[in-house]
N, C-alpha and C positions, 0 to 999 in steps of 0.2 A: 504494500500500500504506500503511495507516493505521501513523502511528510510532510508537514505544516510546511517548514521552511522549503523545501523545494518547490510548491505551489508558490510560495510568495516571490521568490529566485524570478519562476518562471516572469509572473506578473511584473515582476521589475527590468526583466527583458523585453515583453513587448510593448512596457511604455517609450516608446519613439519619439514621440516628439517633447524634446529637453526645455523647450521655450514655452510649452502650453502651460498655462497656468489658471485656475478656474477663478479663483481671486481675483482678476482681472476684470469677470464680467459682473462678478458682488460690488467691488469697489466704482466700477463706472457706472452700476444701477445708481448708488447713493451721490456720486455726484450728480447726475441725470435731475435725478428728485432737487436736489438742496440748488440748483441753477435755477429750476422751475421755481424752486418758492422764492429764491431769490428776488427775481425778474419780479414776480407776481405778488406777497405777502407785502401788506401794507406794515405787520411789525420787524420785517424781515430788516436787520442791522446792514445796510449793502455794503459799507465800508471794512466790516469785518466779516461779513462772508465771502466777500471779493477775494480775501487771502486765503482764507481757509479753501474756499475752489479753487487757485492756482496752486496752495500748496496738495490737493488731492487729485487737479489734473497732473504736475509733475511726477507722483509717486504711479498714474494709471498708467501714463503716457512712457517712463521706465521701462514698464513691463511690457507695453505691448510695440514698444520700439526698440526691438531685437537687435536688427540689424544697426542703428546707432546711423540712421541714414540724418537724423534732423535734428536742431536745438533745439530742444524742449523749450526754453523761455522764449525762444523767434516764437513759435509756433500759439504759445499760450499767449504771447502781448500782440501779435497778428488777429488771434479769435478774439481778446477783451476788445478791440479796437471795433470789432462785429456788432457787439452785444447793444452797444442802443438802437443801431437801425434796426437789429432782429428784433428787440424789444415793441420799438415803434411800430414797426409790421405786424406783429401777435397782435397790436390793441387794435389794428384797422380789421385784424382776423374776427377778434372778438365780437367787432361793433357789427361785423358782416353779419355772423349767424345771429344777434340778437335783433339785428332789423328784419332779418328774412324768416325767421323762427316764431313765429305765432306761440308755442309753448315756452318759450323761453321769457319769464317774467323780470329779468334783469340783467346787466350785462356781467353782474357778480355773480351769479347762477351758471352762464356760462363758463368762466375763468375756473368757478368751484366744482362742477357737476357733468361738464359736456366732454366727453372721452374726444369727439372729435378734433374739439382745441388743442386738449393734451397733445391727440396725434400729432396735430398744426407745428406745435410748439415744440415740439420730439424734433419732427421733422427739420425744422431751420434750425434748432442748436446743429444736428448731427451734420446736417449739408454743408454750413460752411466750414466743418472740421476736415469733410470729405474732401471740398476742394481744395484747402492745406493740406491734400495728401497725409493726413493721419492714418494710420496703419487701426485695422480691425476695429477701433475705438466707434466710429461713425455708425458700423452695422450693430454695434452693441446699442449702443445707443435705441436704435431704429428697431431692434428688438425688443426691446426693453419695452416699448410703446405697446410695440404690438402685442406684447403680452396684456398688457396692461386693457385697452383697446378694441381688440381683435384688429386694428388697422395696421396693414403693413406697408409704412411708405418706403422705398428704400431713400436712405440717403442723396444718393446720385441722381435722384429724378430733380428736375426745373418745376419749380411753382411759382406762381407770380402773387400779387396781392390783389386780397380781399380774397382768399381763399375760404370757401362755407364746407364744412362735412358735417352731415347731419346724420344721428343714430350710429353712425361708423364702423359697424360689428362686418366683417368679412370684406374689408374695404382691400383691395391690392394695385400700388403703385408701382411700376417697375423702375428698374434702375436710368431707362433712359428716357425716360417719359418727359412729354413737354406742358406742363399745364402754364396759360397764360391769367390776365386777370379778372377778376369776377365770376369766376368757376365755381358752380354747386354741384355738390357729388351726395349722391346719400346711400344706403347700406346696400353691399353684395358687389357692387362695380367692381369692377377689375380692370382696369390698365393694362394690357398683357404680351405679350411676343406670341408672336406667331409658331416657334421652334426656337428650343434650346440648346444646340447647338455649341458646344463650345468654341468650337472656330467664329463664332456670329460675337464674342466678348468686345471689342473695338470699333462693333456698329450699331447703329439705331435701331432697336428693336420693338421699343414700345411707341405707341400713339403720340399723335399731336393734338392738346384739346384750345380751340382757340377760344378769344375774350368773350364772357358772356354766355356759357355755354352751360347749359343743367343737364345733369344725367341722372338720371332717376333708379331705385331700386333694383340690383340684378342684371344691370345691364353688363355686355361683357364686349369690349372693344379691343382690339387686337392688333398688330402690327405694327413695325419703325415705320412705314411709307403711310399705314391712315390718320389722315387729317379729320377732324370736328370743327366742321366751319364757325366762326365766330356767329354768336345771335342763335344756336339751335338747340333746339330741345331734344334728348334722347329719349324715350318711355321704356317702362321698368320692363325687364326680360328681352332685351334687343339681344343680336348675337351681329355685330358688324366685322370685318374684315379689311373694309374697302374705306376709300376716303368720300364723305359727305360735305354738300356745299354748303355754305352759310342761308342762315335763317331756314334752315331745315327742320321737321319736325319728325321724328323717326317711333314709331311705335310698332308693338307686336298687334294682332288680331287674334282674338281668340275664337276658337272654332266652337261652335254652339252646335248642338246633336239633341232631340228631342226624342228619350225614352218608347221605344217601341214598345213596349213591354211594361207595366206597372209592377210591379209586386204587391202581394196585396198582406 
């Protein structure tokens, strides 16, 4: 019978990879949170959270930049230099879904209550870390959301302002996606590639949704080459592939069948 210690032996031979560290994703959740409240918490001290988040970006940022390609302090006073225009943009986020939001009784209800925000605000911390080229840090982040959520935007997707997600549960962004401004998305859409392909990694895979554009419930759009012309409405359960011209209005039909047969 194989002994305690030679199982463990084994076990410590096929851990491979020397840099993975799961601490990594615990410690980048709790900055994640403590930025949010930052940004957001009217009791929130910003002067002395400001350091406490640089000093717990430096320790995340450590670990998950192995290779020692970038300075941690370039990188961390490049992102604070971010943080009020992202901030500014979250509040124009906010003011979006509580003007367009009938249930929404205040725009504190959204900041406190609305998963889609969270997502909103997930989303542009993680994006502009993506485009500093910060290693792994960005998708944790973008994880972390979607745990949170059900909304999975990736980092690397374009979103513009006055961005609304409504109800947000099984929401998917992809990574090259182009959303412009004044875009409502609400629960089941999917941004999506057409084929995953690994060789497709350095081209447009996901949609273009232009300004003004609503997509409604379940809709599932598809492809780098389709466009969503500015001004169009998409209806819940669409299945598109192809590019649609502006001020369009795109819905499913559903097929009605009348009971030959009663049961009694």
């Amino acid at each position: 019978m194989e002994t305690k210690k030679y199982i463990i032996d084994k076990i410590i031979n096929n851990k491979i990879r020397p840099h993975l560290s799961f601490s990594l994703k615990n410690k980048t959740e709790k900055f994640t949170t403590n930025l949010f409240y930052t940004l957001f918490d009217a009791k929130a001290c910003v002067e002395n959270n400001i350091t406490q988040l640089e000093n717990d970006f430096n320790e995340i940022y450590e670990i998950a930049n192995f290779t020692k390609t970038n300075s941690k302090e370039n990188i961390w006073n490049r992102f604070l230099l971010k943080l009020p225009s992202i901030l500014k943009n979250l509040n124009v986020d906010a003011q979006e879904i509580y003007a367009h939001d009938p249930a929404a009784n205040s725009v504190e209800e959204v900041y406190l209550a609305y998963p889609g925000f969270f997502a909103i605000a997930i989303y542009r911390f993680s994006h502009e870390l993506y485009l500093l080229n910060v290693p792994i840090i960005p998708r944790l982040m973008s994880e972390y959301a979607h745990s949170k959520t059900g909304t999975d935007i990736h980092p690397g997707a374009t979103i513009g302002n006055s961005f609304f997600i409504d109800h947000a549960t099984g929401i998917v962004i992809g990574e090259t996606c182009s959303i412009k401004d004044h875009v409502k998305i609400y629960q089941g859409v999917t941004l999506g590639a057409l084929q995953v392909a690994k060789e497709m990694k350095n081209k447009k895979r996901h949609p273009t949704v232009e300004n003004h554009v609503t997509i409604y419930a379940n809709a599932t759009i598809l492809g780098g080459e389709t466009i969503i012309g500015e001004n169009s409405t998409i209806g819940g359960n669409v299945f598109i592939t192809s590019s649609i011209p502006k001020n369009s209005i795109v819905y499913h039909t559903p097929e009605i069948k009348l009971k030959s047969k009663i049961d009694s």
